[in-house]
Each structure stands twice: as C-alpha cells, then as structure tokens.
C-alpha positions in Angstrom: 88.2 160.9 -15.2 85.1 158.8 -13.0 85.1 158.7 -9.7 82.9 157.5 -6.6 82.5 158.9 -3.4 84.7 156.5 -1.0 87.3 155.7 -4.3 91.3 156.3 -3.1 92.7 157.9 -5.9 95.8 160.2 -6.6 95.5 163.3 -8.6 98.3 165.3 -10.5 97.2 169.1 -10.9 98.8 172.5 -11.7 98.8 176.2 -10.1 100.2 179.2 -10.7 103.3 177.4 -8.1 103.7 174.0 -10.4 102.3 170.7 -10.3 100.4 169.4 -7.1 99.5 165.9 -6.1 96.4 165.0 -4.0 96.3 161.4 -2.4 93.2 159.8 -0.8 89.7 159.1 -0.7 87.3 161.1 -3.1 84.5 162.7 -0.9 82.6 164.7 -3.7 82.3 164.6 -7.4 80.8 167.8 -9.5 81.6 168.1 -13.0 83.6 171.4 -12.0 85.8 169.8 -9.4 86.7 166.9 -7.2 87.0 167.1 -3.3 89.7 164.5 -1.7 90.2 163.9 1.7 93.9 163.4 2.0 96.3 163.1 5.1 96.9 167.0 5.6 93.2 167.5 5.1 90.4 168.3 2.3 91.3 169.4 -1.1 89.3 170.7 -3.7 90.7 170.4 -6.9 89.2 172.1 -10.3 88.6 170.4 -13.1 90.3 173.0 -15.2 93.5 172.6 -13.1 93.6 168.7 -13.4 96.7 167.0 -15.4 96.0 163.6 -14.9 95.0 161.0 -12.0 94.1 157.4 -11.6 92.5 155.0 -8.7 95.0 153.9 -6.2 94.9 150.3 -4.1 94.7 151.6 -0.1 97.0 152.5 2.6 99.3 149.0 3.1 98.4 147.8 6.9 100.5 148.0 9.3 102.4 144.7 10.4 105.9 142.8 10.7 108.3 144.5 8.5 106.5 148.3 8.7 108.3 149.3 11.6 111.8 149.4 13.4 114.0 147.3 11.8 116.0 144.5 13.9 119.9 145.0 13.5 122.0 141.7 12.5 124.6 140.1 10.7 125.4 142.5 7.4 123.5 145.4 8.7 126.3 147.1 10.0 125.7 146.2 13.9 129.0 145.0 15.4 129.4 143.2 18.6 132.2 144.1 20.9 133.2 141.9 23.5 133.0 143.1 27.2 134.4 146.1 28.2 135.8 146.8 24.4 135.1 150.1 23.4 133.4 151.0 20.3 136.0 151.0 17.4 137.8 148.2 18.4 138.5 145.0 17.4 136.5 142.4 20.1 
C-alpha cells in the first residue's frame, strides 16, 4: 500500500482484540508503519498488523440536508387543531 503525507485513507488492521479501522489523513509513512491522524487522535499502525486499506474521498461538507431534519407531510408530524390534545383526532 502507497501513501502520501496529507492522503485520507481508511485502514483495516488486527490485534490481539480483532480487527481495527483507522480513518483519516496519513501524517507519516516508514516502511514499518503508517501514522494517521484520525478524529480520536493519532494512530500508528504496523505494517505487520495491516489487513487491507484504500484512499478515501474527504469528510462531505457540511450544508442543507446535514443537519435537523424539517418535519412534514409523511414524516409522522400530525397537526392537531387548537386546544386538541395529542392523540386525538383534530
């Protein structure tokens, strides 16, 4: 596996616990490991541990349709007419 410095990649690898998965932005490259910089921090991962791995487009950004969304028609939101209480038929 090649990798540069500043590539986002994912990488699969194993320890004693079972498989690991390391998501970001490679940092360093040796021929003995690779060092990631991923969202809970920096991982080094050997090259003996490594299962597989491959580059990764980056993190979406954010905009319309990322956040809350707006409750309507056929997503459950009902409308009650004044005073009605919840449960009942407007």
């Amino acid at each position: 596996m090649r990798w540069r410095p500043g590539e986002r990649v994912v990488l699969r690898y194993r320890l004693d616990d079972g498989l690991h998965d390391a998501l970001g932005t490679v940092v360093e490259v040796a021929i003995d490991h690779v060092s990631i910089e991923t969202r809970r921090g920096l991982v080094r991962v050997e090259a003996t541990t490594m299962v597989t791995g491959k580059s990764v487009p980056g993190p979406r950004a954010p905009g319309p349709g990322t956040g809350a969304r707006k409750r309507g028609p056929g997503t459950g939101a009902r409308e009650h007419g004044p005073g009605a209480a919840p449960g009942t038929p407007s």
